[in-house]
N, CA and C of each residue as an Amber inpcrd file, in Angstrom:
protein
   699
 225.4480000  25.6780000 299.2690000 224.3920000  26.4630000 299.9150000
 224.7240000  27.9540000 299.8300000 224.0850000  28.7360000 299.9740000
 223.8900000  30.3220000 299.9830000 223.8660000  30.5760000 301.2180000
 223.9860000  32.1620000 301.1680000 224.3870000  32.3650000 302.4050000
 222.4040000  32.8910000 302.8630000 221.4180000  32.3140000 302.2100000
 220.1060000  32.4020000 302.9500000 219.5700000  31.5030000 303.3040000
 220.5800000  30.2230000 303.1680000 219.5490000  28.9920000 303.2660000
 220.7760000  28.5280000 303.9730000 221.7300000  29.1730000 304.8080000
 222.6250000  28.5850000 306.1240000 222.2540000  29.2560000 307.0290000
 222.6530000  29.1500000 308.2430000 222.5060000  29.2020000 309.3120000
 222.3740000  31.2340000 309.7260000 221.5870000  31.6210000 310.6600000
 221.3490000  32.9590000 310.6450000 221.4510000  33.5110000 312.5220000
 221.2290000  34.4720000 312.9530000 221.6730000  34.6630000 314.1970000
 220.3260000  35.8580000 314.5870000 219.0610000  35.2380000 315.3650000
 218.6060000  36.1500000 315.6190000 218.2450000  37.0740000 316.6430000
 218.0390000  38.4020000 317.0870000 218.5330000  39.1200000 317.9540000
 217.1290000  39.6380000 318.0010000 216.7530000  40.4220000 319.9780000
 215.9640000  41.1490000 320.0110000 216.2760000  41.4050000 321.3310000
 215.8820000  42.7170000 322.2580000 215.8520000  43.0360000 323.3630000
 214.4430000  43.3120000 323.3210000 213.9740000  43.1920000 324.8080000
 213.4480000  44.2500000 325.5510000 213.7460000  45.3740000 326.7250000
 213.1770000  46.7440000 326.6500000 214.0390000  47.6080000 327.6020000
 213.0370000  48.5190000 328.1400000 213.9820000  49.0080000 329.1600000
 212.7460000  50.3380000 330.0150000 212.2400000  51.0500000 329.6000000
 212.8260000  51.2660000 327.9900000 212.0720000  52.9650000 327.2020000
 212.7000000  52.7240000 326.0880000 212.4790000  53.9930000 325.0820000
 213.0440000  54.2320000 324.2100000 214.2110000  54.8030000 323.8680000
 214.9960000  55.6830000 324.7430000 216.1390000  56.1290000 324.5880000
 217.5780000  55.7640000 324.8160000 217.8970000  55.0100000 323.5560000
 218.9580000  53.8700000 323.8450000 220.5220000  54.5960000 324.7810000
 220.3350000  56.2390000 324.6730000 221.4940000  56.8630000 325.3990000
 221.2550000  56.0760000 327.0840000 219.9010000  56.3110000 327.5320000
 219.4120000  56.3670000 328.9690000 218.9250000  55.1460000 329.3030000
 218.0850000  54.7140000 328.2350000 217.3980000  53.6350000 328.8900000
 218.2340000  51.8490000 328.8980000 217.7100000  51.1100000 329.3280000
 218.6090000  50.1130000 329.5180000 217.7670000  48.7180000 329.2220000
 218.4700000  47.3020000 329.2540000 217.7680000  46.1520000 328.6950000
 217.0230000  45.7160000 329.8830000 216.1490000  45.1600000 329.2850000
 215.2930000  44.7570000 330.4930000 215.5520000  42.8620000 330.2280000
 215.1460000  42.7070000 329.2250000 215.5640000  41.2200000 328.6970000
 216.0320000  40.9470000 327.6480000 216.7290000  39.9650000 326.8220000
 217.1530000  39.6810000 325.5010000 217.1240000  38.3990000 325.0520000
 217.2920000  37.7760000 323.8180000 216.9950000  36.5350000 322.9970000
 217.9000000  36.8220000 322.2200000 218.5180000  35.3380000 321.3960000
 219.2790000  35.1360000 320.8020000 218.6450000  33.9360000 320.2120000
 218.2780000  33.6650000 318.9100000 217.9560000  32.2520000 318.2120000
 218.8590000  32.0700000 316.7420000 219.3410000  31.2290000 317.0490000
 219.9930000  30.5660000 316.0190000 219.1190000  30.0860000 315.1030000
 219.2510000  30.3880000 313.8430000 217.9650000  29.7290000 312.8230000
 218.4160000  29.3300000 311.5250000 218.1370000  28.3800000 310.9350000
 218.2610000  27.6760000 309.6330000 216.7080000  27.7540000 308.7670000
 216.8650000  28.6630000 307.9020000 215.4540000  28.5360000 306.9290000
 214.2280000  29.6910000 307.5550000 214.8460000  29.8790000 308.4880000
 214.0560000  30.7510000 309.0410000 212.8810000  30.3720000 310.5920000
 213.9240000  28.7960000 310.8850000 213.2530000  28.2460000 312.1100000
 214.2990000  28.0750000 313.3620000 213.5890000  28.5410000 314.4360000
 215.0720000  28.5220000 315.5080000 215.5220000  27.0850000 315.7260000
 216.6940000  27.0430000 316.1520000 216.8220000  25.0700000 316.5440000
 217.6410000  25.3850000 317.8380000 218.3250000  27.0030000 318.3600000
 218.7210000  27.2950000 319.4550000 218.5290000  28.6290000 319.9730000
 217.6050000  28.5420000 320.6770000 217.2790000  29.7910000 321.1880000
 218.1250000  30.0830000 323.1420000 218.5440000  31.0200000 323.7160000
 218.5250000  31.4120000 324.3250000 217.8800000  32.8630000 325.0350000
 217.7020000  32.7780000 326.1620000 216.7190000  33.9040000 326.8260000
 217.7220000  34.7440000 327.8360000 217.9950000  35.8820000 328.3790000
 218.1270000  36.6440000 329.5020000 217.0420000  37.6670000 330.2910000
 217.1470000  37.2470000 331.7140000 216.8160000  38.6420000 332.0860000
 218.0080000  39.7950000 332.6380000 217.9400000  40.9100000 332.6590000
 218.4020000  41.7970000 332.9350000 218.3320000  43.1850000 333.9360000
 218.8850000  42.6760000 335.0150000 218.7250000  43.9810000 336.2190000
 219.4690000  45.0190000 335.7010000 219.3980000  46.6240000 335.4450000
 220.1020000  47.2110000 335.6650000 220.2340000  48.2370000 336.9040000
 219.9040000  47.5210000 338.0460000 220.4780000  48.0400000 339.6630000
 219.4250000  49.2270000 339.5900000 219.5360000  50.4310000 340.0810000
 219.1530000  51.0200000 340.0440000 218.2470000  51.8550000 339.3740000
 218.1090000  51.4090000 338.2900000 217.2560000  51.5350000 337.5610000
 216.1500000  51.1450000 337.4660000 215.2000000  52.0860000 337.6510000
 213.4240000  51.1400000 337.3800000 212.6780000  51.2740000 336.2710000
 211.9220000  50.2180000 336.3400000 211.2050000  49.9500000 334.6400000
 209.9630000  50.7070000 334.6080000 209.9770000  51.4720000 334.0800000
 208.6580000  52.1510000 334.4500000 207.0940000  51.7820000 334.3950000
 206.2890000  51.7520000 334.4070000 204.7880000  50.8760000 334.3540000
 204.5350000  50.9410000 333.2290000 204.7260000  51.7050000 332.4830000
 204.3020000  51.9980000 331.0250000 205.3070000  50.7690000 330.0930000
 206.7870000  50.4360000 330.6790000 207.2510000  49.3810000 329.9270000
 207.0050000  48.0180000 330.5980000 206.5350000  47.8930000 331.3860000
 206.0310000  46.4590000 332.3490000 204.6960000  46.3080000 331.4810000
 203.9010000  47.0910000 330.7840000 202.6860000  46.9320000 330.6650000
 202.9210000  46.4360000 329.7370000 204.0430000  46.7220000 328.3820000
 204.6010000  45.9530000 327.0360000 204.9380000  44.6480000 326.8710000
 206.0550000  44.5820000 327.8580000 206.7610000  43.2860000 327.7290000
 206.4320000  42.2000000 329.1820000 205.7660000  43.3890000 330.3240000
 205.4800000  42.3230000 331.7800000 206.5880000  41.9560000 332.4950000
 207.6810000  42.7510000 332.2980000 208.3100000  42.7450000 333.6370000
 208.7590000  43.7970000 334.5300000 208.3930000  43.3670000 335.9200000
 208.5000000  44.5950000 337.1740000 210.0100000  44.6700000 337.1630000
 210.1860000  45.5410000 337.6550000 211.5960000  45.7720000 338.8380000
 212.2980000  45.3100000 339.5800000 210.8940000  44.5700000 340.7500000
 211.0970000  43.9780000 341.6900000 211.5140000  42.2770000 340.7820000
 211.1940000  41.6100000 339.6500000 211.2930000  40.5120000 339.7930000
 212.5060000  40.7390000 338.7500000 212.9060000  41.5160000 338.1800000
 214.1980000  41.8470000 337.3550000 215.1440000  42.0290000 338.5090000
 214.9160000  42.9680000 339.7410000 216.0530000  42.5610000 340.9910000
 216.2690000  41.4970000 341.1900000 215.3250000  40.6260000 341.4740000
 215.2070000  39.2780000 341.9840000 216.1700000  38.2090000 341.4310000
 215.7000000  38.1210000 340.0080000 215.9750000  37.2090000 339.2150000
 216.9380000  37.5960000 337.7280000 217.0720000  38.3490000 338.0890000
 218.0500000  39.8540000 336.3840000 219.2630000  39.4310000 336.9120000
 220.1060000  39.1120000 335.6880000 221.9500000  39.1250000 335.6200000
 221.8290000  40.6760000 335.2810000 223.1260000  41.2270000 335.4140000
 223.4830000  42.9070000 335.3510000 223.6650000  42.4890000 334.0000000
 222.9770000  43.9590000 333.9780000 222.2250000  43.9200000 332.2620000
 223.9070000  44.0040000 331.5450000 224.9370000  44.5150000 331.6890000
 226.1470000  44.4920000 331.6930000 226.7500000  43.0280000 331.1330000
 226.6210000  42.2820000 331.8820000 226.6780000  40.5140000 331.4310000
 225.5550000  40.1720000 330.2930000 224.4850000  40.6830000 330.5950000
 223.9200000  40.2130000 329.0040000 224.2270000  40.9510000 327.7770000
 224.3280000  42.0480000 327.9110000 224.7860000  42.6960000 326.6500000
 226.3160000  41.8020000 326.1870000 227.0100000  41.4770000 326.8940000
 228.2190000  40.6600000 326.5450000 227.6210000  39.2950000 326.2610000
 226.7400000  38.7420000 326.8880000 226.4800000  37.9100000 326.7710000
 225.9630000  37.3370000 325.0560000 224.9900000  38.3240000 324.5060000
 224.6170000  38.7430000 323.6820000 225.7570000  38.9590000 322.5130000
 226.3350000  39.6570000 322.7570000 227.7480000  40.2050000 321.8900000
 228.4500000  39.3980000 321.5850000 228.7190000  38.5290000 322.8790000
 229.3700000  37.2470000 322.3390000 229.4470000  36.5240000 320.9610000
 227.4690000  36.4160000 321.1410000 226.9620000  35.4590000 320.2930000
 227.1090000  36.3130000 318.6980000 226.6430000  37.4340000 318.6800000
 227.0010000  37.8760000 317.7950000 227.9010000  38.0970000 316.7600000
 229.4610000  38.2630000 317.9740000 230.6550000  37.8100000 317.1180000
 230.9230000  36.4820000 316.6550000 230.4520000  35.6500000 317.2370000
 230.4920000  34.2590000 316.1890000 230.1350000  34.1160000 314.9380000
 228.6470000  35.1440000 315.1910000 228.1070000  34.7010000 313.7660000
 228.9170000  35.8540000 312.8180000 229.5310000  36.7170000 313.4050000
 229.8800000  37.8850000 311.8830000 231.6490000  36.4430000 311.9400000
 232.3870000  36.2530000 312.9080000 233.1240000  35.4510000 312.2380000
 232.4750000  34.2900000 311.7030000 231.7530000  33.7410000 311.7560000
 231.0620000  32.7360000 310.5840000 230.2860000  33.6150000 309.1920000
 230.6550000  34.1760000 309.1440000 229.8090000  35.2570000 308.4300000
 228.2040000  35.2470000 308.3810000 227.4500000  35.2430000 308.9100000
 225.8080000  34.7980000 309.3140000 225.2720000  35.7980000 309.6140000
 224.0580000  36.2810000 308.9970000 223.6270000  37.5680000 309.1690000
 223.1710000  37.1960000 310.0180000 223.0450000  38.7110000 310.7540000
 222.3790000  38.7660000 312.2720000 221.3210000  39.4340000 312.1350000
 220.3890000  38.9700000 312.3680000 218.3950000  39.6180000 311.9900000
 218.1910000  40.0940000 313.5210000 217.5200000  41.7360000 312.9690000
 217.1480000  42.2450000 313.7470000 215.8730000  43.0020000 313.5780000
 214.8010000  43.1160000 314.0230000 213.9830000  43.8510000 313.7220000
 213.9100000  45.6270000 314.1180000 213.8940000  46.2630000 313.2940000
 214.1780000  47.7770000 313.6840000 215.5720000  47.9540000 314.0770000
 216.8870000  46.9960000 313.7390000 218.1160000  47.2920000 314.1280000
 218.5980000  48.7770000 314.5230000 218.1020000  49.5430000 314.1500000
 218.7260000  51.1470000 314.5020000 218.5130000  51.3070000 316.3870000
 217.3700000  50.5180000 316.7720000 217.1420000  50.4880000 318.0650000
 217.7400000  49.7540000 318.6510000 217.4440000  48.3140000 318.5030000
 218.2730000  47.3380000 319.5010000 219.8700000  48.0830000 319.4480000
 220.0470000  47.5370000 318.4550000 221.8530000  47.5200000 318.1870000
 222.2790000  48.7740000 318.3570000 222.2790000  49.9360000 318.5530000
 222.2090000  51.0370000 319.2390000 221.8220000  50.6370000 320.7970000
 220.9320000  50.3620000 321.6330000 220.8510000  50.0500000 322.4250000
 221.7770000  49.2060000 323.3480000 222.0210000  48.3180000 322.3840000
 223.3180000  47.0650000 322.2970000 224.5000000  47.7430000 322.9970000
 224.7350000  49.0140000 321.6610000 226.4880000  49.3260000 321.6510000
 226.4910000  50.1100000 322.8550000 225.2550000  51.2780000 323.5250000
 225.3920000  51.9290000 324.9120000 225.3630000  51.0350000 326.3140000
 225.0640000  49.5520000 326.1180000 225.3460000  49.0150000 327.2140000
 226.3550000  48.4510000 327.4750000 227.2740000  47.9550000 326.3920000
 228.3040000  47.9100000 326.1400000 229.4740000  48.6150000 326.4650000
 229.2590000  50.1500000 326.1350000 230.1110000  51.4280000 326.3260000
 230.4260000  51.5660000 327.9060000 228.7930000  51.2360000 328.1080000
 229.1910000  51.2260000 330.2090000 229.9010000  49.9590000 330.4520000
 230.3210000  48.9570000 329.8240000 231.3610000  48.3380000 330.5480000
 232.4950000  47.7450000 329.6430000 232.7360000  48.9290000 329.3580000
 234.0230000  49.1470000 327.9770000 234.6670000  47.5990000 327.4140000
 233.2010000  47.2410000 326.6540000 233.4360000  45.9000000 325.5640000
 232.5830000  46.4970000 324.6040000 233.1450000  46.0630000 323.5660000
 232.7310000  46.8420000 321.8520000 232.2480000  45.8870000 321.7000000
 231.1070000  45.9010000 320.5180000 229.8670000  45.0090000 319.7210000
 231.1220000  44.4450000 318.5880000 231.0450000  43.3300000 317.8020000
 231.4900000  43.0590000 316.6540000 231.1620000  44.0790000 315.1700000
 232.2240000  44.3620000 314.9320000 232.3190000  45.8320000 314.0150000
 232.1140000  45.5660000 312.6480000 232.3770000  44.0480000 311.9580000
 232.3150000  43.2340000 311.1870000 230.9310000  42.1180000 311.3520000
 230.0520000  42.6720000 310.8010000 228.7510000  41.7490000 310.8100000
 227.7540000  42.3290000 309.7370000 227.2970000  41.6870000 308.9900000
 226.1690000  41.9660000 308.4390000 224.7470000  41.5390000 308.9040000
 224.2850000  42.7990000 309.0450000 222.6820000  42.6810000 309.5380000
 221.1100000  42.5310000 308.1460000 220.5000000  41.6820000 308.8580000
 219.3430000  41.9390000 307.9330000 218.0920000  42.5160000 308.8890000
 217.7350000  43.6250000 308.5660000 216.2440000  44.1610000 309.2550000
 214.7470000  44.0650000 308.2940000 214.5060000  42.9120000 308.7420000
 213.1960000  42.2910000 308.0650000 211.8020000  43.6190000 307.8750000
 212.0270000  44.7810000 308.7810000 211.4460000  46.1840000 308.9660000
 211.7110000  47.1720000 307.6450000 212.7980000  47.1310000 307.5380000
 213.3890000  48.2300000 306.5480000 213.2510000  47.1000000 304.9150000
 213.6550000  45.8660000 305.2840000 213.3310000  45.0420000 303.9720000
 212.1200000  45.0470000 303.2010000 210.7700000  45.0600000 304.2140000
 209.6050000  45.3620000 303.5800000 209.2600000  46.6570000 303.2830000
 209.3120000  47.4670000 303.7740000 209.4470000  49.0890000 303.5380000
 209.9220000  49.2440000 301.9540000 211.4920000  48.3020000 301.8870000
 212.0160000  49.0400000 300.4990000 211.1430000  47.9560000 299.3240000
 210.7480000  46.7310000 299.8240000 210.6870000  45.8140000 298.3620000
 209.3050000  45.8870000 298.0190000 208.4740000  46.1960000 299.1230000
 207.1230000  46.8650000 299.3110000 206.6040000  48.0680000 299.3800000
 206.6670000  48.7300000 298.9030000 206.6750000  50.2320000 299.2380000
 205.3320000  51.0690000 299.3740000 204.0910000  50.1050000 298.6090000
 203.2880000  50.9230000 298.0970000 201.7680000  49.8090000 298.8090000
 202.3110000  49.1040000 299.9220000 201.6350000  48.3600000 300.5070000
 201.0990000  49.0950000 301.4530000 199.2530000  48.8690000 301.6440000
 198.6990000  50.3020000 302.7610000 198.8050000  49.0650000 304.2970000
 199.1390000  50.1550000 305.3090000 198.4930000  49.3600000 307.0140000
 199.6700000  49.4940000 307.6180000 199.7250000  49.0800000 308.7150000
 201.1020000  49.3250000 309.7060000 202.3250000  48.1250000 309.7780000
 202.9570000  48.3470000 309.1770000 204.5050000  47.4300000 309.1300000
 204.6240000  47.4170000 310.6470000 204.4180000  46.9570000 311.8560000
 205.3940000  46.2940000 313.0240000 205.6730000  45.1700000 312.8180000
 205.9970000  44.4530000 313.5980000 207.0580000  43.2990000 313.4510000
 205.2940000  41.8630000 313.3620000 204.6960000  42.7700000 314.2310000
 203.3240000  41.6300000 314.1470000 202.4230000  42.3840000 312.9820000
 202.5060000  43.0150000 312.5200000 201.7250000  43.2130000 311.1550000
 202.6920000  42.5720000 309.7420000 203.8630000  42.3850000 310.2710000
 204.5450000  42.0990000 309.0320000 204.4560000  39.9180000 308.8500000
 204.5300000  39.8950000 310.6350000 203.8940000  38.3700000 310.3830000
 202.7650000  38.0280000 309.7670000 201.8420000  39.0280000 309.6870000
 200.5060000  38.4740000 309.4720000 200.5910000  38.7180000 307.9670000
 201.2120000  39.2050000 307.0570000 200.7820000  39.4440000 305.9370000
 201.9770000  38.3480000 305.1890000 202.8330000  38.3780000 305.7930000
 204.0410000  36.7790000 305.3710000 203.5510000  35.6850000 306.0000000
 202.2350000  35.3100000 306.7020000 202.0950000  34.7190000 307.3350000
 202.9140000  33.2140000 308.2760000 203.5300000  34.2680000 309.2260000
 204.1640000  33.8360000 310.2880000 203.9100000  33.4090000 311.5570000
 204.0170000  32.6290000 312.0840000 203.0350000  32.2180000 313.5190000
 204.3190000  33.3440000 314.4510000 203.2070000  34.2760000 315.5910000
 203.8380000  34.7870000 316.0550000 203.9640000  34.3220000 317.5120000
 205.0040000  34.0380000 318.4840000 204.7530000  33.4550000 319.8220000
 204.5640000  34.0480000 320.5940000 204.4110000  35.3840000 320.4450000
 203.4640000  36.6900000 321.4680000 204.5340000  37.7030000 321.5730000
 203.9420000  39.1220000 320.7350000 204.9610000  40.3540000 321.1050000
 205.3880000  40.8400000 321.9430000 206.2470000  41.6550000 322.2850000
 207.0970000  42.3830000 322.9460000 207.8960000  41.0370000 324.1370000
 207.8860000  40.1810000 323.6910000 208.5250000  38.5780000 324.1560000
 209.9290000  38.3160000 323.6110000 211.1220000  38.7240000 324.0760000
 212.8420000  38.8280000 323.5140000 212.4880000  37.0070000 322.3380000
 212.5720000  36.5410000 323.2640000 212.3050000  35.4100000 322.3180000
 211.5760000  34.7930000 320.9950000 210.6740000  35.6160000 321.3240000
 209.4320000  35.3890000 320.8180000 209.5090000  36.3580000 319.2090000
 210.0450000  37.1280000 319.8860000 210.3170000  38.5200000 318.6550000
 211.2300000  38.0820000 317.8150000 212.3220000  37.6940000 318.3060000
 213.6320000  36.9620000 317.6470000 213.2480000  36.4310000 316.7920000
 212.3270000  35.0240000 316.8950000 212.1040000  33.9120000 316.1450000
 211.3850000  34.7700000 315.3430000 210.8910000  35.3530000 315.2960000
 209.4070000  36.0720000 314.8080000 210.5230000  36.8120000 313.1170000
 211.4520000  37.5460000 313.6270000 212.1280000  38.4090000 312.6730000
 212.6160000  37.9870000 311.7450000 213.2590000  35.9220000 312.5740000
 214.3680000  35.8740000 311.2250000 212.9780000  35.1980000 310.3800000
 212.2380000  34.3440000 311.0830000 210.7990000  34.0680000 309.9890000
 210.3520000  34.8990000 308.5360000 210.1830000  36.1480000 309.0100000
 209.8680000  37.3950000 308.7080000 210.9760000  37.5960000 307.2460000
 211.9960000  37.5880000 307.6330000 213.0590000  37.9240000 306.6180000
 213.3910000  36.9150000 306.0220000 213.3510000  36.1080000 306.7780000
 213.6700000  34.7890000 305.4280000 212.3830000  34.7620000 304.6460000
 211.3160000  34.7700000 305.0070000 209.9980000  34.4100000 303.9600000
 210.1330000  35.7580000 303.1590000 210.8940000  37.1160000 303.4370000
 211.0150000  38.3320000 302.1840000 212.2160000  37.9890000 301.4880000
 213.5190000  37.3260000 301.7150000 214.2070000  37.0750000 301.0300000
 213.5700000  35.8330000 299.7920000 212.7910000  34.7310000 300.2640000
 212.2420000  33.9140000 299.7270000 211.7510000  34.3020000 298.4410000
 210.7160000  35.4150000 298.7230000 210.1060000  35.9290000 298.1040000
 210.0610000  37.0760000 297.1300000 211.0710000  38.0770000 297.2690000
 212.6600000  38.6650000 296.3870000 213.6640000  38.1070000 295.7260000
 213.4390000  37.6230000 294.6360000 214.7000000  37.0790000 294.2940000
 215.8140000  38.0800000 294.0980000 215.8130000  39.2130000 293.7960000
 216.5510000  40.3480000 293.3200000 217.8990000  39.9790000 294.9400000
 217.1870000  39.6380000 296.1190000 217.7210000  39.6140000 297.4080000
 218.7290000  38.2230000 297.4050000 218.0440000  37.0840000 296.4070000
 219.3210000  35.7630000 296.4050000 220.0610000  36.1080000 295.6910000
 220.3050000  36.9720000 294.5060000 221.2050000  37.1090000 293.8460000
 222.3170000  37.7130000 294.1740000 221.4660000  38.6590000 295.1000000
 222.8640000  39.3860000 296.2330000 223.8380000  38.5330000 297.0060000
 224.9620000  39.0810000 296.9070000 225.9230000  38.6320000 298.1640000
 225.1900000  39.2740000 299.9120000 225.6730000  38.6750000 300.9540000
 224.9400000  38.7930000 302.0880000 225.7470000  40.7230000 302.1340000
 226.6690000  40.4070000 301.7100000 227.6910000  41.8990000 301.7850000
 226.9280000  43.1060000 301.1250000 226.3490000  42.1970000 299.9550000
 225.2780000  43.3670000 299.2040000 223.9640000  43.9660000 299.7920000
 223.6980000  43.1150000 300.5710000 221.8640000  43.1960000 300.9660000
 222.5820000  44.1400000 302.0500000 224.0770000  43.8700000 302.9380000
 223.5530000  44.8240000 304.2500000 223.9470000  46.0640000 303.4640000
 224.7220000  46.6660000 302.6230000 225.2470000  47.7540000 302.4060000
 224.1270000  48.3800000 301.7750000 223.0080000  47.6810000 301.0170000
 222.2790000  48.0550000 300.2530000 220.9560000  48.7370000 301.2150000
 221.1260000  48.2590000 302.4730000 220.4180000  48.3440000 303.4060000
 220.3680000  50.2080000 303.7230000 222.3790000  50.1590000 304.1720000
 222.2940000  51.2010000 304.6100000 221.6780000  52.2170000 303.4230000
 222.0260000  52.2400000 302.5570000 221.8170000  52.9950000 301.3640000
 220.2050000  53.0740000 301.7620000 219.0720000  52.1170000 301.6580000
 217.6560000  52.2580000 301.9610000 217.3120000  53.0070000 303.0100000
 218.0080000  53.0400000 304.1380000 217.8340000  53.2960000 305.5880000
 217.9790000  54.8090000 305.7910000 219.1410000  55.4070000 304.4960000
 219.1900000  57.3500000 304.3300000 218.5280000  57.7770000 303.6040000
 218.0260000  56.9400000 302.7530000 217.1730000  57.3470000 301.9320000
 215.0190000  57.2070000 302.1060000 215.2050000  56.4950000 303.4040000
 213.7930000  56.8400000 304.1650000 214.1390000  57.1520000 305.1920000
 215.1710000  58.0820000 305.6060000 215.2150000  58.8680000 306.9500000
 215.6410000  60.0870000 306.2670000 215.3200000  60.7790000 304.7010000
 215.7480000  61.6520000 304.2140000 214.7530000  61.9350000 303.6420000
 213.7280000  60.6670000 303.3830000 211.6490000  61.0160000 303.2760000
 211.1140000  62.0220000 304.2560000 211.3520000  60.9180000 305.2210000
 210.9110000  61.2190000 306.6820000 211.4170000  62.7240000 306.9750000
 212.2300000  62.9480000 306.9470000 212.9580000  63.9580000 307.3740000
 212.2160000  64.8550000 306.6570000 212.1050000  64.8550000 304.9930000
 211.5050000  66.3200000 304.2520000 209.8680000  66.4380000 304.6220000
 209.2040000  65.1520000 304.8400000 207.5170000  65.5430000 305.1880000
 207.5290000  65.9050000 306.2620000 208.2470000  65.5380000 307.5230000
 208.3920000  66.4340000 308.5400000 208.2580000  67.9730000 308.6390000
 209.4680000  67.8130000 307.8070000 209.6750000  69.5790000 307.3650000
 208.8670000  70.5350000 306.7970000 207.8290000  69.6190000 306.7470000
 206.5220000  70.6570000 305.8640000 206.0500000  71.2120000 306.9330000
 206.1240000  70.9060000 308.5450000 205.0610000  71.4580000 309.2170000
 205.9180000  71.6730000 310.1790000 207.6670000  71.3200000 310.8420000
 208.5840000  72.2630000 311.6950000 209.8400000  71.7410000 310.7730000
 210.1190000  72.9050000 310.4520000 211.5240000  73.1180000 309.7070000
 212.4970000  72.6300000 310.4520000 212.4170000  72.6500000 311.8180000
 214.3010000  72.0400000 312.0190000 214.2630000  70.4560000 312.6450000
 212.8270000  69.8420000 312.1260000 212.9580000  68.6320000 312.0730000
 214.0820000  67.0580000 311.8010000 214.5230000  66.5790000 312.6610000
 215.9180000  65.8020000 312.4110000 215.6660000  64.0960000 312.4340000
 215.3460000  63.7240000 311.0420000 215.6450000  62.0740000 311.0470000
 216.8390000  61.1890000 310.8840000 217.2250000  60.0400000 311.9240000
 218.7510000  60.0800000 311.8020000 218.3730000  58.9090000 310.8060000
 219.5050000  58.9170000 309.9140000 219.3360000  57.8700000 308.8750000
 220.3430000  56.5780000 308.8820000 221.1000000  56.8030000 310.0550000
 222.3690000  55.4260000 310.2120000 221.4730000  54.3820000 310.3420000
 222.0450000  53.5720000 309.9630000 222.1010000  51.9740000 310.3300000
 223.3370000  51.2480000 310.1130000 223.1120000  49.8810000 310.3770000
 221.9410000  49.4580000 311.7610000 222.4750000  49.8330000 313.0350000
 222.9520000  51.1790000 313.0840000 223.4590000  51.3800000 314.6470000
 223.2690000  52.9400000 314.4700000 223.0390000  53.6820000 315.5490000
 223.2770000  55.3590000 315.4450000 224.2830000  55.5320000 316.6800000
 225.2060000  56.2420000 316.4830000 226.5940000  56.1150000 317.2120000
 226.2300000  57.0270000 318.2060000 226.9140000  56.1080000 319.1620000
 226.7130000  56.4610000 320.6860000 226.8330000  58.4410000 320.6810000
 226.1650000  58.4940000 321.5850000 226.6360000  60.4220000 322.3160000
 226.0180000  60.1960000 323.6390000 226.1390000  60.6660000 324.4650000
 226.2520000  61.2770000 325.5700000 225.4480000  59.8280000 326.3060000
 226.4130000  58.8080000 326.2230000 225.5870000  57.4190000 327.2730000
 225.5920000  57.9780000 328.5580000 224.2490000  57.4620000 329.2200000
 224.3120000  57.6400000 330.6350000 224.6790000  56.4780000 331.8120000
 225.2560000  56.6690000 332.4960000 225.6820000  55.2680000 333.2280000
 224.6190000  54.6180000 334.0490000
């Protein structure tokens, strides 16, 4: 077997905002998948204490404050919780699918930082986001994670859903690896490195059309992580 048609590790949060320095998990998923179908999924919710979710992210994903107090492990335990799972699969070597990885997994490593346990440093990621971007390039309409189901046609189990998204991604990437062969011929070592290479080189697009209209425009081009600065506790 290849390393696309064994076993895969898929990842997604949901969180209060966008700013993975500040903002924090609200919930997360983990599905284990073969072929691109889960056979083990797990779910968290996530309190982070003092912290409130603002209405604008309750309205995304549907969860309050009050029932993340209630019923939320400290978002602290799921990010480990999470991490855990992760290091299994980079020691099994199993890519870990993420959709938009520069966010989660960034997100990942600052919740982490607040309770000084490191992410697995050794893993290869596949981002089913940046995969269609590079093997598709010249395709018109909006790439999200539910526009990219509908055109691989993927049953989606409802967005901004940790679970739901998960299953949704490795679907997503296995039906573009399927459908790339240039991608089976690769080693799994090749597709992520090849990744990063894609990932500076459309955050170095981005970056110059920007620049046509404010010059000190800044696209960060890391993946699948942008290294921590100034986490907030």
């Amino acid at each position: 077997m290849s390393w696309w048609t064994d076993e895969w590790l898929a990842v997604d949060l949901e969180t209060t905002g966008l700013d993975p320095k500040a903002d924090r998990i609200v919930s997360a998923a983990t599905a284990w998948c073969e072929r691109g179908v889960p056979f083990e999924t797990r779910t968290w919710l996530a309190d982070a204490g003092r912290q409130e979710i603002p209405v604008e992210a309750t309205k995304i994903h549907g969860i309050t404050t009050r029932h993340a107090h209630r019923y939320g492990r400290p978002t602290g335990l799921v990010a480990h919780a999470v991490a855990g799972l992760m290091s299994v699969a980079a020691d099994d070597r199993a890519p870990v699918v993420v959709a938009n990885a520069p966010f989660d997994l960034t997100m990942l490593a600052c919740e982490l930082h607040r309770t000084s346990y490191r992410a697995p440093e050794v893993m290869r990621v596949l981002d089913p986001l940046l995969l269609d971007w590079r093997l598709d390039p010249f395709r018109e309409g909006r790439r999200r994670l539910e526009d990219l189901c509908r055109h691989y046609e993927v049953e989606h189990g409802g967005p901004h859903r940790a679970d739901a998204d998960a299953a949704a991604a490795a679907a997503v990437a296995y039906r573009i690896v399927g459908h790339f062969p240039q991608l089976q011929a690769m080693t799994l070592a090749e597709v992520h490195e090849a990744q990063v290479k894609w990932a500076a080189e459309r955050a170095a697009a981005r970056q110059a059309h920007k620049r046509r209209t404010d010059p000190a425009a800044v696209v960060d081009g890391h993946w699948p992580l942008i290294p921590r600065q100034g986490v907030t506790a």
